[in-house]
C-alpha positions in Angstrom: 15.1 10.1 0.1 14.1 13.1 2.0 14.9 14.2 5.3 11.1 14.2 6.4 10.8 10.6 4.7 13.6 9.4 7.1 12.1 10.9 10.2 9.1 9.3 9.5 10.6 6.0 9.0 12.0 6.0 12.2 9.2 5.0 14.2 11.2 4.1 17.4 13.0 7.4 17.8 9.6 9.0 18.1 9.2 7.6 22.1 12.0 9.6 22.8 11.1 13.4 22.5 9.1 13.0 25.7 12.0 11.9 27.4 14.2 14.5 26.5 13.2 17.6 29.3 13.7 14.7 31.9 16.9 13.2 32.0 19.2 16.5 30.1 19.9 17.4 33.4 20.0 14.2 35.7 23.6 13.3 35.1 25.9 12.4 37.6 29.3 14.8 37.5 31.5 13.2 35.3 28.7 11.8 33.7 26.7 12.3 30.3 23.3 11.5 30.2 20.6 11.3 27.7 17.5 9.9 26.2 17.5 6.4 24.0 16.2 3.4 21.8 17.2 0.3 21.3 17.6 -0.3 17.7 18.8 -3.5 15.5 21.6 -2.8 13.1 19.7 -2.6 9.9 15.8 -2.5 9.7 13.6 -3.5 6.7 10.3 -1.8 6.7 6.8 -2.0 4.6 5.1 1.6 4.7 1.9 2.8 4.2 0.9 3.9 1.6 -1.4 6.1 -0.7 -3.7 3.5 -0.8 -2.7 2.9 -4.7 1.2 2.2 -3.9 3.3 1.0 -1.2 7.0 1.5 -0.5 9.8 -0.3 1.2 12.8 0.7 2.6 16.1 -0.6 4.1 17.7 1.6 6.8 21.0 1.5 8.3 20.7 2.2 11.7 24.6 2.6 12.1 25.2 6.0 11.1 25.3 8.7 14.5 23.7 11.5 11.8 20.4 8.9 12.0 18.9 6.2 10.1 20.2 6.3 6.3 18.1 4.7 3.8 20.3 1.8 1.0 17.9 0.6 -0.5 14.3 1.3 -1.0 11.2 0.1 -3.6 7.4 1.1 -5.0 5.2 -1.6 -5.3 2.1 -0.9 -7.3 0.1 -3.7 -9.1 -1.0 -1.1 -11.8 -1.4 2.5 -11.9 -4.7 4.1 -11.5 -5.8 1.0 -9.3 -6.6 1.0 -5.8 -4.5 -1.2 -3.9 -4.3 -2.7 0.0 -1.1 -4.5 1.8 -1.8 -7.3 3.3 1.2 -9.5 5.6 2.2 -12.6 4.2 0.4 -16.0 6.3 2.7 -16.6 9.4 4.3 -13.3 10.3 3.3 -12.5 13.3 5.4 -10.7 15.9 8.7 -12.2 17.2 9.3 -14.3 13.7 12.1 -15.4 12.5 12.9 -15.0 9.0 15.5 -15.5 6.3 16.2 -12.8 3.5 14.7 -13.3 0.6 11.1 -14.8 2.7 7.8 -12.9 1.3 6.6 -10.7 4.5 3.8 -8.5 3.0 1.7 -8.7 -0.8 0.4 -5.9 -2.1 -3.3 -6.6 -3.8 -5.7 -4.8 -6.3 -8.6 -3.8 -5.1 -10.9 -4.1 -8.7 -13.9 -5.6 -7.8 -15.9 -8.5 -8.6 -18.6 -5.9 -10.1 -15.3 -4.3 -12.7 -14.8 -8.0 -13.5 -17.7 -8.9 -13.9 -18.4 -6.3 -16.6 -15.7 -6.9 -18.6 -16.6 -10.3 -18.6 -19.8 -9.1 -19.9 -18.3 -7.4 -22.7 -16.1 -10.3 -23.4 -19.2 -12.7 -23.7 -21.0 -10.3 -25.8 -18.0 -9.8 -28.1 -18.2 -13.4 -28.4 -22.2 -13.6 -29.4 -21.3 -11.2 -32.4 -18.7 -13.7 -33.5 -20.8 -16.5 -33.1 -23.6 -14.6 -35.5 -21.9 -13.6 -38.0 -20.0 -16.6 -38.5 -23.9 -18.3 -38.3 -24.7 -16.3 -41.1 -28.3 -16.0 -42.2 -29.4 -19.1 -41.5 -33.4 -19.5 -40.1 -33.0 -20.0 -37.0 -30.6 -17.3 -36.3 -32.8 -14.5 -37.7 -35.2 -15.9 -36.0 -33.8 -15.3 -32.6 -32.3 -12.1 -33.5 -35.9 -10.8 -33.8 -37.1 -12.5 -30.6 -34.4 -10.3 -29.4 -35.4 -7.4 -31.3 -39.2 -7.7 -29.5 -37.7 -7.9 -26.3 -35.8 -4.7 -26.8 -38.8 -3.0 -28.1 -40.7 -4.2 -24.7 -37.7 -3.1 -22.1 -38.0 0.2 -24.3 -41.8 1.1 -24.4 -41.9 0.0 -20.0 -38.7 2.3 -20.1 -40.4 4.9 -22.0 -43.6 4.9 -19.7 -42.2 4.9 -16.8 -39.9 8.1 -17.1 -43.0 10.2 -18.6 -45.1 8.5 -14.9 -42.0 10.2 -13.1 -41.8 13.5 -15.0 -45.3 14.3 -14.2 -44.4 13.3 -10.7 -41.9 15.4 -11.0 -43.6 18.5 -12.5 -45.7 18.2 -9.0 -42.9 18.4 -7.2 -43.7 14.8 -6.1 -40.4 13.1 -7.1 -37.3 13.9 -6.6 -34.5 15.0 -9.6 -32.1 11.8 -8.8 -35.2 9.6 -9.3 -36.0 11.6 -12.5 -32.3 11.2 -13.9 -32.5 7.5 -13.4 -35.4 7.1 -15.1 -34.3 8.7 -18.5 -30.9 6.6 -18.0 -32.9 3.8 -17.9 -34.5 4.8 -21.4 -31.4 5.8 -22.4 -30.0 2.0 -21.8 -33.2 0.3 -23.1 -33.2 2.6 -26.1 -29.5 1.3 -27.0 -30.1 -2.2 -26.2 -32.8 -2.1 -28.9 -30.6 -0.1 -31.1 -28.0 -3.1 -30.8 -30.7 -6.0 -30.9 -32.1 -4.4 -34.5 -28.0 -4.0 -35.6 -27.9 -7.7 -35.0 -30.7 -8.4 -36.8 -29.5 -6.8 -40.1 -26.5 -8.9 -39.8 -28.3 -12.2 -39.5 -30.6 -11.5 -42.1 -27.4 -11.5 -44.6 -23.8 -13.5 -44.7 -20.5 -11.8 -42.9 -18.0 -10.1 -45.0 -14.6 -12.0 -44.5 -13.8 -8.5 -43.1 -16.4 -8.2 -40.8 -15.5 -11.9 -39.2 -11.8 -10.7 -39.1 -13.2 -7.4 -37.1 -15.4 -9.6 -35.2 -12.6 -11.9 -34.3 -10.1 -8.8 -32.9 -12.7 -7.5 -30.7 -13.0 -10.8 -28.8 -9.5 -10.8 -28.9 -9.2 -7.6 -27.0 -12.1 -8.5 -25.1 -10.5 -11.1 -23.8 -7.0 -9.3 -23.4 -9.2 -6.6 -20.7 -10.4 -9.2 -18.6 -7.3 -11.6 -18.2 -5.2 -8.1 -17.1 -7.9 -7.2 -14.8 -7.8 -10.4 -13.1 -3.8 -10.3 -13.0 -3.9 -6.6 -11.6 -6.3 -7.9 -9.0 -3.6 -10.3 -8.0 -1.2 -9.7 -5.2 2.5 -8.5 -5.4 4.8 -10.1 -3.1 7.5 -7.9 -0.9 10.4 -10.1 0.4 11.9 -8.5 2.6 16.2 -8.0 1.8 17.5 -9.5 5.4 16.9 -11.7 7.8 15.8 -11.1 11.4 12.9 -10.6 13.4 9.4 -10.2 12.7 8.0 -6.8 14.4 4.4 -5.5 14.0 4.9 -1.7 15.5 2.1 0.2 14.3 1.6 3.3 12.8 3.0 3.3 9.4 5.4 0.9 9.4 3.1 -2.3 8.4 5.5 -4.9 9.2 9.6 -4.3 10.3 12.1 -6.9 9.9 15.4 -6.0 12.5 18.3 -7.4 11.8 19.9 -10.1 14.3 23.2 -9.0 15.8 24.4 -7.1 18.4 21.7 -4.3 19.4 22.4 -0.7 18.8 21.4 1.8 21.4 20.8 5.8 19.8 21.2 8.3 22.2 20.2 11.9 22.1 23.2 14.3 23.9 22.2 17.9 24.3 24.6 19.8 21.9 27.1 21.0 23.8 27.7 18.3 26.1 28.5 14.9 23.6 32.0 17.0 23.2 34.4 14.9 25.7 32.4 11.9 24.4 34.8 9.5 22.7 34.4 6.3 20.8 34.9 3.2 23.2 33.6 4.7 26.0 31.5 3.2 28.6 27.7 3.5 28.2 25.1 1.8 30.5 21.7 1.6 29.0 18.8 1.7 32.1 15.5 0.8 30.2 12.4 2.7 31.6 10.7 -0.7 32.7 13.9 -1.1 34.8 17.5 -2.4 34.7 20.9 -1.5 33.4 23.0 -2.9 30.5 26.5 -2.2 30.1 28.1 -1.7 26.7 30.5 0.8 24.5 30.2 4.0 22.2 30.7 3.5 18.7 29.8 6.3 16.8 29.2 10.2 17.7 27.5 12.6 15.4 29.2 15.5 14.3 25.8 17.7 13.6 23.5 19.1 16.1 19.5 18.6 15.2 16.3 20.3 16.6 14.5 18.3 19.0 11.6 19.3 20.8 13.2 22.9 21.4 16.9 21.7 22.4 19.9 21.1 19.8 21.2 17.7 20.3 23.8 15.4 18.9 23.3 11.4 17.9 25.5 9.0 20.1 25.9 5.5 19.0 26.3 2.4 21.6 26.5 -1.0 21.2 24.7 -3.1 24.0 26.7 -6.8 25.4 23.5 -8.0 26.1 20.5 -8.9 24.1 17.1 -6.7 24.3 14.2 -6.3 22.0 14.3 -3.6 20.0 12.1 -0.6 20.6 12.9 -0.1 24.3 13.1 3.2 25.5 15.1 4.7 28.3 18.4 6.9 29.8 21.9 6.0 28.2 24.8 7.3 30.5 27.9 7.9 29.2 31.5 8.3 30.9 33.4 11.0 28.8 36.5 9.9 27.1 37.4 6.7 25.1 38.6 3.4 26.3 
């Protein structure tokens, strides 16, 4: 997984780098404060995608470094074939859901018109059977030629219409796309009648076992095209690998599951200053809509990182009270440990 990937993923920490200029230098002496999100212990997300694959991932939000990806997944109902995601009936936001529940499905987007062509070709394959197993009997030559006439109709309308367009076009009365479809029309009518006067010949004398056993595979395969088309426009399920709460956020993330448990609070400490900082100290959490909630330090990075401008340092607090994650705001910190 790649640093960029993992920045991405992390939609909530995001809403923090316009907080950072603000609060750097607000701190109380003997005080450290800093920007922060509430976060759950361990978040299961369905991304965006390409729009022919989708991934999930499962981040643990523990780490002071940042979120660190354990598991993660592709799902792609075939390759080559557009695909959408589409959330599982019932998840809506605020949820509650076991691991191992189905939270998104990813679909195939083949449509009806693919489907309907290969079902074409799967019926026609089975009309060539179905003559040459008939054999030359009376009445089959005698609609194989009724087909043939009807052919030779399509063909000769075909015919006159593109040479009604070409002098159309020769005037500078038509235009070339209307010209082009005209000779693919031809071009279709000339093969249908190519085909209907094949089928003739056959009717007018027995199948070769051979041929039957030929005629037999192509249906066969036929067949085979259209039941995988139909199972690659089916949906794959994505259960999700915890339990916990149902969040929509937005953006990329299609659906988030976060983790029930004590929440995590990540806070950004200009580089520098997280120094005196100790695990078990005392951390109050003030949430930009208002409040404070008390809690303790657990983690403290060890690496500085670029954010907007300023080198700054990951602090890790666990909250005593309960709050939904996402929340932004100030963590202050009281250097030292407990």
């Amino acid at each position: 997984m790649s640093r960029p990937t993992l920045l991405r993923a992390t939609v909530g920490l995001l809403a923090l780098a316009g907080l950072v200029l603000m609060v750097f230098f607000a701190a109380s002496p003997g005080e450290v404060r800093g920007p922060a999100v509430v976060v759950a212990p361990r978040t299961f997300r369905v991304l965006g995608g390409d729009g022919r694959s989708f991934r999930w991932v499962l981040e643990d939000q523990r780490p002071p470094q940042g979120p660190v990806v354990v598991a993660e997944g592709l799902v792609q109902p075939e390759r080559g074939d557009p695909a959408v995601v589409e959330l599982d009936k019932g998840m809506v936001e605020g949820r509650e859901v076991k691991a191992g529940d189905a939270v998104a499905g990813v679909r195939g987007t083949r449509t009806e018109e693919d489907l309907a062509a290969l079902d074409a070709g799967r019926a026609e394959a089975a009309a060539r059977l179905a003559l040459l197993e008939a054999g030359g009997r009376p009445e089959t030559v005698q609609s194989a030629r009724q087909a043939v006439s009807v052919a030779q109709a399509g063909l000769e309308q075909a015919r006159s219409e593109q040479s009604h367009v070409e002098g159309l076009a020769r005037q500078g009365a038509a235009p070339a796309w209307e010209l082009e479809q005209t000779r693919l029309n031809t071009s279709i009518s000339q093969a249908r009648l190519d085909l209907a006067q094949a089928n003739l010949a056959e009717a007018r004398q027995p199948a070769r076992p051979e041929e039957l056993d030929q005629a037999r595979a192509r249906l066969a395969a036929a067949q085979a095209r259209v039941d995988a088309a139909k199972s690659r426009a089916g949906s794959e399920e994505v259960r999700t690998l915890i339990g916990g709460t149902v969040a929509l956020p937005g953006g990329e993330s299609v659906v988030a599951i976060y983790e029930e448990g004590p929440r995590l609070v990540r806070v950004a400490i200009e580089e520098g200053r997280s120094a005196p900082i100790k695990v078990g100290a005392p951390l109050d959490f003030l949430p930009a809509a208002g409040g404070r909630l008390h809690g303790r330090v657990l983690a403290v990075g060890k690496e500085a990182r670029a954010m907007n401008g300023r080198n700054i340092v990951w602090v890790v607090g666990q909250l005593e009270e309960d709050i939904a994650c996402g929340v932004t705001g100030t963590a202050s910190i009281l250097p030292g440990g407990a």
